[in-house]
N, C-alpha and C positions, 0 to 999 in steps of 0.2 A: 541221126545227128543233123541238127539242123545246118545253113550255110554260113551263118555266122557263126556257129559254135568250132565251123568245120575250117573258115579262117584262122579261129584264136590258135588251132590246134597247131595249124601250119607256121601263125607268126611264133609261135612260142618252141616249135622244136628249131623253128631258123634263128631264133635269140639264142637258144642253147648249143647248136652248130657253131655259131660263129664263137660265143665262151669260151668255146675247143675250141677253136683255130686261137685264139687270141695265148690261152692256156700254153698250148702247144708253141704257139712260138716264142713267146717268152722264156717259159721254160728250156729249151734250144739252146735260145740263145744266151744266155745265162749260164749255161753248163757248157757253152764252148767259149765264153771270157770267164772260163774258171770260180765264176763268183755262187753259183747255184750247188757248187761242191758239197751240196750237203750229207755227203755219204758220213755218218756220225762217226767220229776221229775215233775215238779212243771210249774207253770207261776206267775211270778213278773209282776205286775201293778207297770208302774213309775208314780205316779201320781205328777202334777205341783205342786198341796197345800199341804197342810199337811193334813194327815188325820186320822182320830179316826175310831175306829170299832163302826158297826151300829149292830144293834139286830140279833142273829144269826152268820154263818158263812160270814159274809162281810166288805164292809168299804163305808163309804159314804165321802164323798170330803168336805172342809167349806167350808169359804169366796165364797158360790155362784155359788159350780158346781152343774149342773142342773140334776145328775143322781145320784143311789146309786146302788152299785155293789155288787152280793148276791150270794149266792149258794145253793143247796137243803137242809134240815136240817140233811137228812140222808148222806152228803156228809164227807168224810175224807180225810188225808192228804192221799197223794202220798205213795207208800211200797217203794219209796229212798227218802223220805223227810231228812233224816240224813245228804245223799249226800247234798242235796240242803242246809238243814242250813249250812255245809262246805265251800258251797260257799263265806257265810257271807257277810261281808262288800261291794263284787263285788256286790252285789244287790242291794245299794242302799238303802236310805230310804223312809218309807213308802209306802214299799213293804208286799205283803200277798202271799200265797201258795192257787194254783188253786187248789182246793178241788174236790177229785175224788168217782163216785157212782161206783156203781157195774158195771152199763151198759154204763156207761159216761167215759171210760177213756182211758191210754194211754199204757195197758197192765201194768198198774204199782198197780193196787186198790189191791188186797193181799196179802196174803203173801208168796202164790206160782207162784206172778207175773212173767212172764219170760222175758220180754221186748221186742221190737219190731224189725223185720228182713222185709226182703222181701218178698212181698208177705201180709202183715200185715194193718189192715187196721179196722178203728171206729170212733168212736166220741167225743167231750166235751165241755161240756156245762156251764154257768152260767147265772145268770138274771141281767139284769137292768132296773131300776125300775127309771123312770123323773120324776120329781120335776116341771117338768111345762108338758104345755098340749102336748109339742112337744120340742125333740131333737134330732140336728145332731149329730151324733157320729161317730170318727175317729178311727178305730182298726187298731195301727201297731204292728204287730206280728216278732222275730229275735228265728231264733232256732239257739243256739250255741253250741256249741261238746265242751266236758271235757274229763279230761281222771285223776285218781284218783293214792294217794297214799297211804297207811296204813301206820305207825308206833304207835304199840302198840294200845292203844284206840283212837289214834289222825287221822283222813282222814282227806287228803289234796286235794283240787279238781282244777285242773291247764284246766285253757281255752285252746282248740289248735291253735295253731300257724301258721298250715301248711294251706299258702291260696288256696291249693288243695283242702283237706278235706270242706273246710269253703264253696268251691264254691259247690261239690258234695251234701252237706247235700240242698244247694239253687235248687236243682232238683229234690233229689230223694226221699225226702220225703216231699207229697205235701197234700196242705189245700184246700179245697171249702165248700162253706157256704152253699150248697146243695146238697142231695143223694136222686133219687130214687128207694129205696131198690124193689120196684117190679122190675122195668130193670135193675136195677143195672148199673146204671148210675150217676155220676156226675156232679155238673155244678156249674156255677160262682167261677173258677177257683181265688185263693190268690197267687199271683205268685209274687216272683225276680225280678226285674228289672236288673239295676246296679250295687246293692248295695244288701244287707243281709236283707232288712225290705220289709214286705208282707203286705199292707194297704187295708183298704175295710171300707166302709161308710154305716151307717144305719141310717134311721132316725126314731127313737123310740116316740111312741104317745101316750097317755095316761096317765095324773098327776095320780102319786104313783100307778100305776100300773104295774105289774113285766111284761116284755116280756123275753125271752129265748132267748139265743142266743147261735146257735146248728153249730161247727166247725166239719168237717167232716174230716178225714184225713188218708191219703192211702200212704203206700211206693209201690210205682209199681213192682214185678217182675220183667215184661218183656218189654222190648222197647215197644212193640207194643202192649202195653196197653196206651200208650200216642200216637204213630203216626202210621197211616193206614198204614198200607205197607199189606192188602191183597190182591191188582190190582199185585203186581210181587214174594208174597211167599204163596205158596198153602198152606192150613193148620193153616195161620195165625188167631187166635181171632181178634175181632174188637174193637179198643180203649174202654176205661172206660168211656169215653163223647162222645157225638152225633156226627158222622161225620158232619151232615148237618147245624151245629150251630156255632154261636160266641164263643161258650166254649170252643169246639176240635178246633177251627181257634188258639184263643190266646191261648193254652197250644202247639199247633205246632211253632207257631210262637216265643213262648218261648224257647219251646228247638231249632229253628235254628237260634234265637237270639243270644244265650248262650250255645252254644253247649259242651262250659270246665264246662259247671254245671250237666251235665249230661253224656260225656263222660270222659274219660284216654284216652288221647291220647296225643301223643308230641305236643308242640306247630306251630311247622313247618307239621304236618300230613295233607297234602289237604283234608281230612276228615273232617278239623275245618272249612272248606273256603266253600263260597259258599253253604250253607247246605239246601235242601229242602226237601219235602218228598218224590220225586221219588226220588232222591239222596240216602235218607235212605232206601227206600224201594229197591233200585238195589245193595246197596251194604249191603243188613242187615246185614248178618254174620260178616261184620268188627263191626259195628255200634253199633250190639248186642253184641258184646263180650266186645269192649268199655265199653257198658255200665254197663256190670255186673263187669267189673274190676274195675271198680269206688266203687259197691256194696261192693266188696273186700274190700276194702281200708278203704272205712266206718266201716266196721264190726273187721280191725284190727286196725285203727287207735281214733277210738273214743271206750268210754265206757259208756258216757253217756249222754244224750243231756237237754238242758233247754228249756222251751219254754217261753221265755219272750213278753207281750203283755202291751202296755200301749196304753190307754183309755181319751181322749180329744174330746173337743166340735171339730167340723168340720173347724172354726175359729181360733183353735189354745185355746180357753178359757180353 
């Protein structure tokens, strides 16, 4: 390596040190003036029918839906369930609040919750329980960013606007319906398309028997926990999913899909064009700093996030 090359090496990991510091304190401080609470409040089921509460923490569908949807009995509301009834009316009816355990949540179960940053990462769970011997089931999941008002006893909780923010949150904080906590690995990535909704199909068997259904969910750090770039940066970890699988394939192909969901960068930046993973991995230092300015943005422009999920037969029933 030659001496200039062995400069660039040193200014570019001390640009990405200080990102972290800059990250890190923000982030901080943000989550000790309450505003970075993005531990995700609640989840709203829109369901088609109307529906009654079933025994326990749940609700079961009439007119002929083939499931009932349930929670642990030791489960409770969310530490910004407040927030979430503020929402109010934008939720819709015959909607219920995803009930959070000790070990099931989203940084939000007490009441020393801090909410969720970079780097942050768990689970959350509920059962549903068929009504016949076999159901397809359709999960579409929409996380949307708030940002709150006080006056006196009254909070006002306003959806953002900014279709920067809307796209950033479609990246960086991501779902899979799989973890192997001994590798610490992920798989069957919930991913963005086009649009804000993250779909996945299960088909649940067994009349009135409960199955679980266990969401796994990670805000990434660093770029290169989502794409390999350790073939051109020495030092680098190796993604959260298996290089050699369909999972690290579709969550690459994701972000050089959709690369304004995971980076800042102008719309004219040849940085958005063309995006692959030698791409990323020969220019990380832009890519990576991209990406944590995005991180930024999230942690000053939102306060609090929803995780809204509704729950249909695979048909549309």
């Amino acid at each position: 390596m030659g001496k200039k090359e062995e400069e660039e090496k040193k200014d570019r990991a001390a640009l990405l040190l200080e990102r972290k510091k800059i990250m890190f304190n923000l982030v901080l401080f943000l989550a000790a003036s309450f505003v970075v609470l993005i531990g995700v409040l609640t989840m709203a089921w829109f369901a088609k029918n109307t529906v009654v509460k079933g025994k326990g923490p749940g609700i079961s569908a009439k007119d002929g839906a083939p499931f009932v949807i349930s929670f642990s009995q030791d489960a409770v509301d969310g530490a910004y369930y407040d927030y979430h009834e503020a929402i109010g009316s934008d939720l819709g009816s015959g909607t219920i609040s995803w009930k959070m355990r000790e070990s099931e949540n989203f940084n939000n179960y007490g009441e020393d919750a801090q909410g969720i940053k970079p780097g942050s990462a768990g689970i959350i769970s509920f059962e549903v329980t068929p009504l016949v011997d076999s159901a397809t089931l359709q999960f579409e999941m929409e996380l949307v960013g708030y940002v709150s008002e006080t006056s006196g006893n009254n909070v006002t909780m306003t959806e953002i606007s900014s279709d920067l923010l809307k796209n950033y949150l479609r990246g960086h904080v991501m779902f899979f319906q799989n973890y192997d906590s001994t590798n610490e690995i992920y798989s069957n990535p919930i991913l963005c398309g086009g649009d804000a909704k993250r779909v996945f199909t299960k088909t649940i068997t067994g009349r009135n028997t409960p199955t679980t259904i266990n969401i796994y969910w990670v805000w990434p750090e660093l770029l290169s926990d989502l794409v390999d770039v350790t073939a051109t940066n020495e030092g680098a970890g190796d993604p959260f999913t298996a290089t050699n699988t369909t999972h690290y394939t579709n969550v690459l192909n994701n972000v050089c899909t959709y690369p304004t969901y995971y980076f800042k960068l102008e719309t004219t930046d040849p940085l958005l064009t063309g995006v692959t993973e030698q791409k990323i991995g020969n220019s990380y230092s832009s890519y990576s700093g991209a990406y944590d300015d995005a991180d930024n943005d999230i942690g000053t422009g939102i306060e609090y996030l929803l995780l809204k999920m509704s729950i249909t037969t695979a048909d549309g029933d």
